[in-house]
C-alpha positions as CSV (number, residue, x, y, z in Angstrom):
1,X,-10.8,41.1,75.6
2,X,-8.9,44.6,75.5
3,X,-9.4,46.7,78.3
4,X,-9.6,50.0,77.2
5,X,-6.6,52.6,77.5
6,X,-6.6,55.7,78.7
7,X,-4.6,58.5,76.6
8,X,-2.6,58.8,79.5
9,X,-2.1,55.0,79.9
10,X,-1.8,55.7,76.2
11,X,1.1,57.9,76.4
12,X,2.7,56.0,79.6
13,X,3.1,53.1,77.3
14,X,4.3,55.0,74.1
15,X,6.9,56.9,76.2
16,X,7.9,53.2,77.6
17,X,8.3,52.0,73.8
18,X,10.0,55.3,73.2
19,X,12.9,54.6,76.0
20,X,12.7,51.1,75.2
21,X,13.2,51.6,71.5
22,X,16.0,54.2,72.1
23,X,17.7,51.2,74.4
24,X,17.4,48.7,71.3
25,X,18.9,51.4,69.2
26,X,21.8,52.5,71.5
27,X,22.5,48.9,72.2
28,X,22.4,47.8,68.2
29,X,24.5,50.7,67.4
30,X,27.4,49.8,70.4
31,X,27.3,46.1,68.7
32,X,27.7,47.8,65.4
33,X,31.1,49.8,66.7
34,X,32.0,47.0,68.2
35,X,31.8,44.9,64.7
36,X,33.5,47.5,62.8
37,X,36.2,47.7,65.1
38,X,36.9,44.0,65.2
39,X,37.0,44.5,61.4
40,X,39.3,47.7,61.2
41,X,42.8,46.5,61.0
42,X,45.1,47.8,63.5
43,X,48.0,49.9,63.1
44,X,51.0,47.9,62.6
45,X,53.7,47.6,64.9
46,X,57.2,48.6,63.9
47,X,58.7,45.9,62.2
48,X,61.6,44.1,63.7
49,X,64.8,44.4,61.5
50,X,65.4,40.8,61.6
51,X,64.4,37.7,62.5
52,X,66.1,34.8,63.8
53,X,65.2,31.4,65.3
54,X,66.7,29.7,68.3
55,X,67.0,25.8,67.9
56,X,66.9,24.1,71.3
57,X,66.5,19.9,70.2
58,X,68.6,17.6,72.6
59,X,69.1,14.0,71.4
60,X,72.4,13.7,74.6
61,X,72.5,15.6,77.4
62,X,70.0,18.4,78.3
63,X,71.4,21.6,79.9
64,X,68.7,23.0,82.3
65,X,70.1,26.7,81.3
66,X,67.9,26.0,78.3
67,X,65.1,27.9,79.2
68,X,66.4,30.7,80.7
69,X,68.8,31.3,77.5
70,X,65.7,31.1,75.0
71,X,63.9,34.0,77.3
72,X,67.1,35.8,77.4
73,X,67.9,36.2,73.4
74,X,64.0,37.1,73.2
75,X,64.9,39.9,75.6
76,X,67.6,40.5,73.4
77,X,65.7,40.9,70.5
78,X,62.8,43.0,72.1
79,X,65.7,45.8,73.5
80,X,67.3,45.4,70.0
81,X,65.3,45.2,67.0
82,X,65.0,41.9,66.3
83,X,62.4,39.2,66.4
84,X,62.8,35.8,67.9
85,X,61.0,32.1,67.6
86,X,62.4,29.4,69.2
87,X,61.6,25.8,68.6
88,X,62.9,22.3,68.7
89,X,61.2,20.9,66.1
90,X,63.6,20.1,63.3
91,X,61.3,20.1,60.7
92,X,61.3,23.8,61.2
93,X,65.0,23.7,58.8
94,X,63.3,23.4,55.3
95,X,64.3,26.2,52.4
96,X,61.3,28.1,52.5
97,X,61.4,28.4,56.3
98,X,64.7,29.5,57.2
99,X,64.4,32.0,54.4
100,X,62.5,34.3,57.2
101,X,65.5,34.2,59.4
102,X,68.8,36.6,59.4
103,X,70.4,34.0,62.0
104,X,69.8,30.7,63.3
105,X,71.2,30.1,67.0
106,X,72.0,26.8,68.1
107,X,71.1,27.2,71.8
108,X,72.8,23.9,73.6
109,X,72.0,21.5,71.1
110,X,73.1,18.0,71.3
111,X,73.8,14.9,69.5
112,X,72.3,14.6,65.8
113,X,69.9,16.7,65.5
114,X,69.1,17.0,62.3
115,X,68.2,14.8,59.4
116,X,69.3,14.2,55.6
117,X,67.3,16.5,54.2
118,X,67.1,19.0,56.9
119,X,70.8,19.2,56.9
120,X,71.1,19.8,53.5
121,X,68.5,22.9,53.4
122,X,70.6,24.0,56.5
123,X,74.0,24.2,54.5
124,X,72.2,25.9,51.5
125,X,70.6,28.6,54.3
126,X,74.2,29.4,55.3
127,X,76.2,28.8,51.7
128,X,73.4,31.1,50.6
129,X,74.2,34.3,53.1
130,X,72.4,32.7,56.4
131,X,74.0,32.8,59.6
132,X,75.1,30.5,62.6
133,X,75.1,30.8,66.2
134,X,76.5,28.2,68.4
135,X,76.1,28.6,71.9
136,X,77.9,26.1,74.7
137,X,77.1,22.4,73.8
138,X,76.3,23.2,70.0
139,X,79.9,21.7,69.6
140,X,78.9,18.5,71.4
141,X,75.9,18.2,68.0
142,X,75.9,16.6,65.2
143,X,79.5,14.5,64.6
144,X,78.9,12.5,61.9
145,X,77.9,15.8,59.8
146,X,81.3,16.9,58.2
147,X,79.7,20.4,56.9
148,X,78.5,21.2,60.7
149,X,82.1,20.3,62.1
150,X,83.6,23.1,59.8
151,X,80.8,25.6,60.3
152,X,81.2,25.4,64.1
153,X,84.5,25.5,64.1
154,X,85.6,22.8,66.7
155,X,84.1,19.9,68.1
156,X,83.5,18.8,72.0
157,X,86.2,16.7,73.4
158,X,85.6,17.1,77.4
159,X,85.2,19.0,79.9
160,X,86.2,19.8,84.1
161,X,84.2,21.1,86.9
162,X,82.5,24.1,86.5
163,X,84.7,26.6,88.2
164,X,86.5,30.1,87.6
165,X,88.6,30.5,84.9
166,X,90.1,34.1,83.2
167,X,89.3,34.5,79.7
168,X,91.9,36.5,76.9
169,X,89.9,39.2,75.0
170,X,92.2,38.5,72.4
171,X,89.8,41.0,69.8
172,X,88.4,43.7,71.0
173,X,86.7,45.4,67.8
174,X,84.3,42.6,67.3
175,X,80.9,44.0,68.9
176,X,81.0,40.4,70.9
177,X,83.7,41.3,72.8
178,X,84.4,44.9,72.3
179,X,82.6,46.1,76.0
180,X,85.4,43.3,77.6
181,X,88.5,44.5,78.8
182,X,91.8,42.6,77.8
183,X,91.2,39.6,80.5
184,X,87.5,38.6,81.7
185,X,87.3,36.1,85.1
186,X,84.2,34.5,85.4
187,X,82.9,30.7,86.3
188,X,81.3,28.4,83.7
189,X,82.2,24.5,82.5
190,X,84.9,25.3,80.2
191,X,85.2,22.7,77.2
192,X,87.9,21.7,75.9
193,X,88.0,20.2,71.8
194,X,88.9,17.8,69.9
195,X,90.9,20.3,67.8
196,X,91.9,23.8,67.8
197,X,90.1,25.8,65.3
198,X,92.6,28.8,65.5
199,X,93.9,28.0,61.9
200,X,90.5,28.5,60.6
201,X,88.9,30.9,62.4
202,X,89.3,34.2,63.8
203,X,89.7,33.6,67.6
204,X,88.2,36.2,69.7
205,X,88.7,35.2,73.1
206,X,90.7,32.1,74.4
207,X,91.2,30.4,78.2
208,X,94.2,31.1,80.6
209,X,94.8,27.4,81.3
210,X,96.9,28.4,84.3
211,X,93.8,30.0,85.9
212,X,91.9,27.1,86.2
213,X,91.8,22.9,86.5
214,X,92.1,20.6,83.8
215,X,92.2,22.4,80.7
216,X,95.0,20.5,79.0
217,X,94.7,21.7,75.0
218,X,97.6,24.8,75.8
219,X,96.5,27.3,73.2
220,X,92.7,27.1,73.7
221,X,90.3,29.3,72.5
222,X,86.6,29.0,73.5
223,X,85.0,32.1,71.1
224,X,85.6,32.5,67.8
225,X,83.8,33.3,64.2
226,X,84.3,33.3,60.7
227,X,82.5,33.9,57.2
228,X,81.1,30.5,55.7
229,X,80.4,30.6,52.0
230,X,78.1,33.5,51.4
231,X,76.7,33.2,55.4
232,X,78.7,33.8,58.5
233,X,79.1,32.1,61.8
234,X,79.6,32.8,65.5
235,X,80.4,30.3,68.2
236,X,81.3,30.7,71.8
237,X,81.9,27.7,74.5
238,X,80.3,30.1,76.9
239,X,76.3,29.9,78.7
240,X,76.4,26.2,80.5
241,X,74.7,27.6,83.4
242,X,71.6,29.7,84.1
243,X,73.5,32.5,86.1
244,X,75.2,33.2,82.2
245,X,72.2,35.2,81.1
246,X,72.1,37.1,83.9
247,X,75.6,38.4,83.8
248,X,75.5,41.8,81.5
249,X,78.7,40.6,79.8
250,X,77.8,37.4,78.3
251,X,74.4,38.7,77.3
252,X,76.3,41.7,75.5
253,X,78.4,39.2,74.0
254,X,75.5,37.1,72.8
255,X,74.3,39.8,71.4
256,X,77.4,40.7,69.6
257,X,77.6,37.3,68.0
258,X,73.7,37.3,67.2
259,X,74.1,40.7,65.3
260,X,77.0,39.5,63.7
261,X,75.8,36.8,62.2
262,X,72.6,37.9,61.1
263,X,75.0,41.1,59.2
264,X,73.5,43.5,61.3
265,X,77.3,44.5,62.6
266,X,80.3,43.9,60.6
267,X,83.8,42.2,61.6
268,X,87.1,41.3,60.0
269,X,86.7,37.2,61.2
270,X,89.1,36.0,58.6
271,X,91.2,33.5,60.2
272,X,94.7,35.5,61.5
273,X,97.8,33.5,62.4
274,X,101.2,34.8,62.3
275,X,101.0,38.4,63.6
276,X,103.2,40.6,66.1
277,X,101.9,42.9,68.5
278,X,102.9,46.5,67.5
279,X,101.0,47.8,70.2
280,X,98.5,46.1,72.9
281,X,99.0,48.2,75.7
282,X,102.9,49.0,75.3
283,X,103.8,52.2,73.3
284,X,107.3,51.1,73.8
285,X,109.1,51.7,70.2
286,X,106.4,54.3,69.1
287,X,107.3,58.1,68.6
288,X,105.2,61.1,68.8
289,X,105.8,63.9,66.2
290,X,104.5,67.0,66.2
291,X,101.1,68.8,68.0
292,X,98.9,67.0,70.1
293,X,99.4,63.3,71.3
294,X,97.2,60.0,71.9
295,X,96.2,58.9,75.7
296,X,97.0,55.4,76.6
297,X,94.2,53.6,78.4
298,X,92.7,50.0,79.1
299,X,95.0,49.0,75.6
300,X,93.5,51.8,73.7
301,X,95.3,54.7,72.2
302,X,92.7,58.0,71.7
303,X,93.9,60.7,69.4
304,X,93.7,64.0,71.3
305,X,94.3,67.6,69.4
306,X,96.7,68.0,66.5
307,X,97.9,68.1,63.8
308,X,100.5,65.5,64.9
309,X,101.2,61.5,64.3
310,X,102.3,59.1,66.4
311,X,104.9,56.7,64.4
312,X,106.0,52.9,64.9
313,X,109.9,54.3,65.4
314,X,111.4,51.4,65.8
315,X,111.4,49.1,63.1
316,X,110.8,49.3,59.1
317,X,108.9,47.1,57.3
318,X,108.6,46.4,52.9
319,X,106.4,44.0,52.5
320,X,103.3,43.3,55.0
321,X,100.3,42.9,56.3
322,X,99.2,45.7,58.5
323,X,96.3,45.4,61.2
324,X,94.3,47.7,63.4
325,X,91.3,48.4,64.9
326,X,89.6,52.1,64.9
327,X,86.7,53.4,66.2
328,X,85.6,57.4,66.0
329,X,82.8,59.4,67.4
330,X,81.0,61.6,64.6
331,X,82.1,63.2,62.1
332,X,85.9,62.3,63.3
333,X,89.2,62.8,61.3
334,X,92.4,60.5,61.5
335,X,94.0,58.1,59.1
336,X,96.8,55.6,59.0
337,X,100.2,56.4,57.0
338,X,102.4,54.4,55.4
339,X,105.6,54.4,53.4
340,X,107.8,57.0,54.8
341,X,111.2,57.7,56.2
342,X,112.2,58.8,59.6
343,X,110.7,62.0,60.3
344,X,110.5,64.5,63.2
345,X,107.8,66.0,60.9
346,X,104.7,65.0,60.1
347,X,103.7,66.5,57.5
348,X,106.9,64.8,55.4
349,X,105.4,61.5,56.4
350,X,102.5,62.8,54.9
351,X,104.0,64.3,51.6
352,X,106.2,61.0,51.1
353,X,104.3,58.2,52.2
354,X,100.7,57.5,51.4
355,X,97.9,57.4,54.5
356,X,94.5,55.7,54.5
357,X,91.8,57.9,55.5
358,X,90.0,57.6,58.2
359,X,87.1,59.9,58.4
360,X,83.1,60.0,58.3
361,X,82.3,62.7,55.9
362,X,84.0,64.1,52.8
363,X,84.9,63.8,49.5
364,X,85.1,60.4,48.4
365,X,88.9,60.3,47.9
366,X,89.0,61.6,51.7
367,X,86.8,59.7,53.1
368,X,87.3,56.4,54.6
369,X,88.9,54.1,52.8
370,X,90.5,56.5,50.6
371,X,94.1,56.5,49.3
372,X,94.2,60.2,50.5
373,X,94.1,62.7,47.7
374,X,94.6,60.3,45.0
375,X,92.0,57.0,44.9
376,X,88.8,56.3,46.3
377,X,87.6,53.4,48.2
378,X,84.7,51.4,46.3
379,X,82.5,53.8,47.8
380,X,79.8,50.4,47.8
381,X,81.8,48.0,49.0
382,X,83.0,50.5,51.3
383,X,79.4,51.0,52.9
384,X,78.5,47.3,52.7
385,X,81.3,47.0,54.9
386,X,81.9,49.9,57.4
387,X,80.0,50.1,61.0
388,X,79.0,53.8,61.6
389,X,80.8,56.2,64.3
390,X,80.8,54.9,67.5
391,X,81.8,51.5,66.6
392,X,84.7,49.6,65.8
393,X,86.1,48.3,62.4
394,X,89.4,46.7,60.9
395,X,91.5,47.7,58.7
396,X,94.2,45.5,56.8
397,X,96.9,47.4,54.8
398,X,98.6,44.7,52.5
399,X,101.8,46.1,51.2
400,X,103.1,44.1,48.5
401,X,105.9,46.0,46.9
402,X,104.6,49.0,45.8
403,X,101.2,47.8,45.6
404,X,98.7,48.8,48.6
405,X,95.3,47.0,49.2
406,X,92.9,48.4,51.9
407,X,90.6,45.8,53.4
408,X,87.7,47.6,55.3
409,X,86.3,44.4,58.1
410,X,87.8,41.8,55.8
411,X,86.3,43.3,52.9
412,X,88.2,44.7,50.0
413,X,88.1,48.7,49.4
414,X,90.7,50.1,47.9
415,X,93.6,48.6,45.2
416,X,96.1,51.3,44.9
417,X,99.5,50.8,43.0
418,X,102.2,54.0,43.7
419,X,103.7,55.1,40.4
420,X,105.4,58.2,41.5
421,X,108.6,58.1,41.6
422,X,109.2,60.7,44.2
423,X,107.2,58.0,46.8
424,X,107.8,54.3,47.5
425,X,105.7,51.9,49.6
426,X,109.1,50.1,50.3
427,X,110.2,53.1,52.6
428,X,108.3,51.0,55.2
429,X,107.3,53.1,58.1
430,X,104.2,53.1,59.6
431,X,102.1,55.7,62.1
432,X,98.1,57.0,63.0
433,X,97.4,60.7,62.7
434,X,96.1,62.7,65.4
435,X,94.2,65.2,63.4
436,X,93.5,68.5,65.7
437,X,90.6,69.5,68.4
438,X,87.5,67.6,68.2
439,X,88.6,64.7,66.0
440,X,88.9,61.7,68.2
441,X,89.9,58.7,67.0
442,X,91.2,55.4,69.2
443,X,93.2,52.3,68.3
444,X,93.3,49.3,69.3
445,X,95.2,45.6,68.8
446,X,97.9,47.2,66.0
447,X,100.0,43.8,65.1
448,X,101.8,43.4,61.9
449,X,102.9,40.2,59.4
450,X,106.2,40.5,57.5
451,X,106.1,38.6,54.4
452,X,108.3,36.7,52.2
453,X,108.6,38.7,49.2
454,X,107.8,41.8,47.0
455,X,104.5,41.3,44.6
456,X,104.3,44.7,42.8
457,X,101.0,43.1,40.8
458,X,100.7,45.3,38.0
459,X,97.6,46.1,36.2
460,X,96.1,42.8,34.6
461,X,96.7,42.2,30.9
462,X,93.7,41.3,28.5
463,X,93.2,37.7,28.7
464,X,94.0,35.2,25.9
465,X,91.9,33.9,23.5
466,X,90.5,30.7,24.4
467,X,92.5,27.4,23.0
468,X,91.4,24.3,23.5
469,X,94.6,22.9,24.8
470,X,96.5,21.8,26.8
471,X,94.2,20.2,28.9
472,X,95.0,20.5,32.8
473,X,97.4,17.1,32.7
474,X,99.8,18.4,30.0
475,X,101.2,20.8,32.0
476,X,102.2,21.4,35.8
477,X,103.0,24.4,37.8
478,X,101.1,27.6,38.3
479,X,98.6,28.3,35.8
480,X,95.0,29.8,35.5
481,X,92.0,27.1,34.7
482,X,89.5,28.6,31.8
483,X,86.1,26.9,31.8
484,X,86.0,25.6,27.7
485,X,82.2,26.6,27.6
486,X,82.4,29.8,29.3
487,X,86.1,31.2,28.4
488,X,86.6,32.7,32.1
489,X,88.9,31.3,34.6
490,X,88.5,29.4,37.8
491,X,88.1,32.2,40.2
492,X,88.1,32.6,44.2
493,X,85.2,35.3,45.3
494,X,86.2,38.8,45.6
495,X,89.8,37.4,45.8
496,X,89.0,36.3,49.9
497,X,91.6,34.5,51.7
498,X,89.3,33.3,54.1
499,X,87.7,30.1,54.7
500,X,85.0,29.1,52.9
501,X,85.4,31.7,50.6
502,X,82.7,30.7,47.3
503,X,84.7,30.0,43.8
504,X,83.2,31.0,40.8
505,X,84.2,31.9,37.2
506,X,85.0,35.3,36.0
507,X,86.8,36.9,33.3
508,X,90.2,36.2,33.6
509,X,92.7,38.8,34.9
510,X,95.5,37.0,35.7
511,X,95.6,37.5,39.5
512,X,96.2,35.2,42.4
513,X,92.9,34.6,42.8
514,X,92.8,32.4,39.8
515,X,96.4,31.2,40.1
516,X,96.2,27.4,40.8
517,X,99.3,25.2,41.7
518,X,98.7,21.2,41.1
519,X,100.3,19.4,43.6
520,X,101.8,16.4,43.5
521,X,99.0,15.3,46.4
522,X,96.4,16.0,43.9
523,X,95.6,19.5,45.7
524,X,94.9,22.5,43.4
525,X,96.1,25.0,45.7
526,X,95.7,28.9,45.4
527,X,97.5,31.8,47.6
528,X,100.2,29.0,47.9
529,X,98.2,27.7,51.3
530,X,94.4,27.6,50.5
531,X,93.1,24.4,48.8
532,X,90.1,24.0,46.4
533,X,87.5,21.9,48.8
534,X,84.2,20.1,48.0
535,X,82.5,22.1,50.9
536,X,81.9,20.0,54.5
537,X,83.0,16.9,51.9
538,X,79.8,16.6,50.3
539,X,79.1,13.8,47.2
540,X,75.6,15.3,46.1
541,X,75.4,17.1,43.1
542,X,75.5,20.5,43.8
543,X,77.6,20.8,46.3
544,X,79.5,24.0,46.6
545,X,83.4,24.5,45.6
546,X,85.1,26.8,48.2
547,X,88.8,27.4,49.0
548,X,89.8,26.0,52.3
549,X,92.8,25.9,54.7
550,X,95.2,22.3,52.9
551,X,94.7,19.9,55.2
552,X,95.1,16.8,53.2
553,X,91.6,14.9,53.2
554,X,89.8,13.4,49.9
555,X,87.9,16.8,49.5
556,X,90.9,18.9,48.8
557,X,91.8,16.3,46.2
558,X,91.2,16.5,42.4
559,X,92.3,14.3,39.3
560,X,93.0,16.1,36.1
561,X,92.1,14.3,33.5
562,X,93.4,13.8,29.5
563,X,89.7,15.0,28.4
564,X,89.8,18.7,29.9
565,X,87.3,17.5,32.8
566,X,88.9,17.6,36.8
567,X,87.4,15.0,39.1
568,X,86.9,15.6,43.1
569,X,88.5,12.5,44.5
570,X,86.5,12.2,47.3
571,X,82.8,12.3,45.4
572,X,84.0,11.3,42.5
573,X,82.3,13.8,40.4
574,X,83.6,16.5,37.8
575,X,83.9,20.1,38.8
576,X,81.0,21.8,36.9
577,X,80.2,25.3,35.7
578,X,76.0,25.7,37.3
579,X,73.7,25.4,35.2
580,X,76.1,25.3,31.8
581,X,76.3,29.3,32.9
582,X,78.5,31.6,31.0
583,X,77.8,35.2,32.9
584,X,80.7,36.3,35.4
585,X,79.7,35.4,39.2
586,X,78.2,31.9,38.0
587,X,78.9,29.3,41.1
588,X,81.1,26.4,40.3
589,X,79.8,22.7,42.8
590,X,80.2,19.5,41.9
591,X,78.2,17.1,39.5
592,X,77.9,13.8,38.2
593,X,80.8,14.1,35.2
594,X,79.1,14.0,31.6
595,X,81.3,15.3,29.0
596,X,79.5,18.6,28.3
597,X,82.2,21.3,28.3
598,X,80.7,23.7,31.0
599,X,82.8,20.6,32.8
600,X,86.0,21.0,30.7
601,X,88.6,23.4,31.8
602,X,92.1,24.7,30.1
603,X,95.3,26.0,31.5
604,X,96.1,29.3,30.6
């Protein structure tokens, strides 16, 4: 039964609905925002630069640092632009995955890590431009792997007790070690290895074995990198205990190597043997000419006013291979001349000899790089390959009779040949400029390699028409190798010296990169100490060709056969033209031999 309502009762209840209703309404329209913003995308974060994963799997020993160095790279990678995953789950190394990552650190592996297959899309991550970071006991991983043993340089041998040892900063431009002064004394377990990878890498820091207990290998390096194919890699006995990664140093030197590898920074990490200080410290045999001078300081010379030069007095040299290292601070002038006679003057040195610019912004034959006033750098190459003020590069003159070449962080620039008569390259002297007020410039690590001869290397000649003989067993010596199917020569990458250094085919031009020398050990050798290598001894088809320090195992040998075809001893299959390709840059590997003629070469 309804009791009867009042309008007032009426109204009390129809304001109730009323507050009610406007309750339902606030509280369907807060549910609502709350939907749309779950369904708004948020604003991105900035994108890291790069990625790269940290690979922690033991199958030996397990170094309780572990941890502590996974949380420190991702520290490093927060404060620095990059991004970091770690895991230890080896089926993380397939193509498509490490495709994501710049660098892949190998964070105190041990023991074989990695399968058959994961191996394999590990060397074609690195052969393809990837990069490698071994940390501490990566060198005690993976020794029945050939490839890794090359890529990391060295393998584990032993080791004494952790204790303090002083460490040679024996480069200083690398952005590893470029913060370290000329000697470093810390405590860590210092490994020795079964070898000493010095002849094919470039050694960055090495162990004073008189400052510590039971080294044993006398020249002993412990940091080191070099470029691998296409990829680069970074390894450093360094980090075996947790106080490492707190020490500013090492992380800074982690970092370095990190940023290195992943082509974030650039360095010259072709292997170097062979050179003689010029200056490390010392300016004794060095002259100052004219205005302004150069402080000396912690083994650095800085240019200070000008215009002056400061000259390597005591000595001529003909034919060489010049290094230094240069850093300036904006928009900096200085430059490095060669070729000219004594001089109290420097502006004869300038007008006789020939200097290599060093300077951030001008035109592009006076800019770094440049042949002043007369030949640009490869202003691309040039870019790919230069660090910006503030950091440090390389440079490497190669004087070859009257021929200079300018390598920019072991990349080649600049390929000048002097035809005026008035100059010569063979007057031999060498100095840095200090340019006037304002343009600092500092050097570092200046060290020099006489060579054996003159190579004036004129321009190339048009190549020959193709022939189809003789075939490479009719004829010994020095000669070019012309694929049959392609008509271009046998040819090492960009004409590197340095290990691992990818061969290809390319028009033929008649220089030294395609010069090959049988030997009567079977090697095909090219730059008179580089041998043609079945890279990290592979047998599967498709294995890369690379050019690799001689050292006399099955991989470095080759059988030249009556039919055209050459056979790697060691896999006992042909060297092969990819894919039957014809264009310049193809890759040559190695396949199962078949007769077609993109595995039949010439001798030209």
């Amino acid at each position: 039964m309804l009791r009867h309502l009042t309008p007032a009762a009426l109204g009390r209840i129809a304001g109730s609905d009323r507050k009610t209703s406007v309750l339902r309404r606030l509280s369907v329209t807060a549910v609502a925002l709350a939907a749309a913003a779950a369904m708004t995308p948020a604003v991105p974060a900035h994108a890291a630069a790069f990625k790269v994963l940290v690979f922690s799997k033991t199958a030996a020993f397990r170094h309780d640092s572990i941890p502590t160095g996974i949380q420190t790279i991702r520290d490093l990678g927060a404060a620095n632009d990059f991004a970091v995953d770690a895991t230890e789950d080896a089926n993380a190394f397939t193509t498509g995955n490490l495709a994501q990552y710049k660098a892949v650190v190998f964070l105190s592996t041990t023991g074989d890590v990695l399968n058959a297959s994961q191996q394999t899309a590990f060397q074609s991550y690195i052969d393809g431009g990837g990069g490698y970071v071994g940390v501490h006991s990566a060198a005690d991983t993976e020794y029945d792997w050939p490839y890794y043993g090359q890529l990391m340089g060295a393998w584990f041998n032993n080791h004494p007790a952790i204790q303090q040892a002083t460490v040679r900063n024996e480069d200083r431009a690398h952005a590893a070690t470029a913060h370290l002064g000329t000697t470093w004394s810390r405590t860590d377990e210092w490994y020795s290895f079964r070898s000493n990878p010095r002849p094919n890498v470039r050694v960055l820091q090495s162990l004073d074995e008189s400052s510590y207990s039971g080294g044993g290998m006398g020249d002993h390096p412990i940091t080191w990198c070099h470029p691998q194919s296409s990829g680069r890699a970074f390894y450093t006995g360094l980090g075996h205990t947790q106080e490492s990664y707190a020490d500013s140093n090492f992380r800074t030197l982690l970092l370095g190597g990190i940023r290195y590898a992943a082509k974030a920074v650039n360095a010259d990490c072709r292997p170097e043997t062979g050179y003689t200080a010029l200056y490390n410290g010392s300016t004794t045999g060095w002259s100052q000419v004219g205005p302004g001078s150069f402080t000396n300081s912690d083994a650095t010379l800085t240019s200070q006013g000008g215009m002056g030069m400061l000259y390597y007095a005591a000595k001529e040299f003909h034919s060489y291979s010049l290094k230094l290292d240069w850093r300036m601070t904006g928009d900096s002038n200085s430059g490095v001349i060669v070729g000219f006679p004594p001089t109290s003057d420097p502006n004869t040195a300038l007008n006789t000899g020939y200097e290599v610019q060093i300077d951030a912004t001008d035109t592009s034959d006076k800019t770094t790089g440049a042949i002043y006033g007369v030949k640009s750098a490869d202003i691309a190459a040039r870019d790919a390959a230069l660090n910006p003020p503030g950091q440090w590069n390389t440079y490497e003159l190669l004087v070859e009779g009257e021929r200079l070449q300018v390598f920019l962080n072991g990349t080649k620039i600049n390929d000048f040949t002097n035809a005026d008569p008035a100059r010569s390259l063979q007057q031999g002297y060498i100095g840095i400029q200090n340019h006037g007020a304002g343009n600092e410039v500092a050097y570092r690590n200046i060290r020099i390699k006489e060579l054996a001869g003159t190579s004036p290397s004129p321009s190339p000649s048009p190549s020959p028409s193709p022939s189809p003989s003789p075939s490479p067993s009719s004829s010994a010596g020095t000669s070019a190798l012309r694929g049959v199917a392609s008509g271009r020569c046998l040819d090492v990458n960009g004409a590197s010296q340095a290990n691992g250094a990818a061969v290809q085919i390319w028009d033929c031009n008649g220089q030294n990169n395609q010069r090959w020398t049988s030997t009567s050990a079977g090697e095909l050798r090219v730059y008179g100490g580089k041998c043609l290598d079945v890279n990290g001894a592979g047998t599967a088809n498709g294995t890369s060709v690379i050019i690799w320090d001689c050292n006399g195992q099955n991989n470095q040998k080759w059988r030249l056969n009556s039919d055209g075809s050459v056979t790697a001893v060691g896999a006992n299959k042909c060297l092969d033209v990819s894919g039957a390709g014809t264009a310049n840059g193809t890759k040559v590997q190695i396949w199962t031999c078949n007769g077609q003629n993109n595995q039949k070469w010439n001798r030209v």
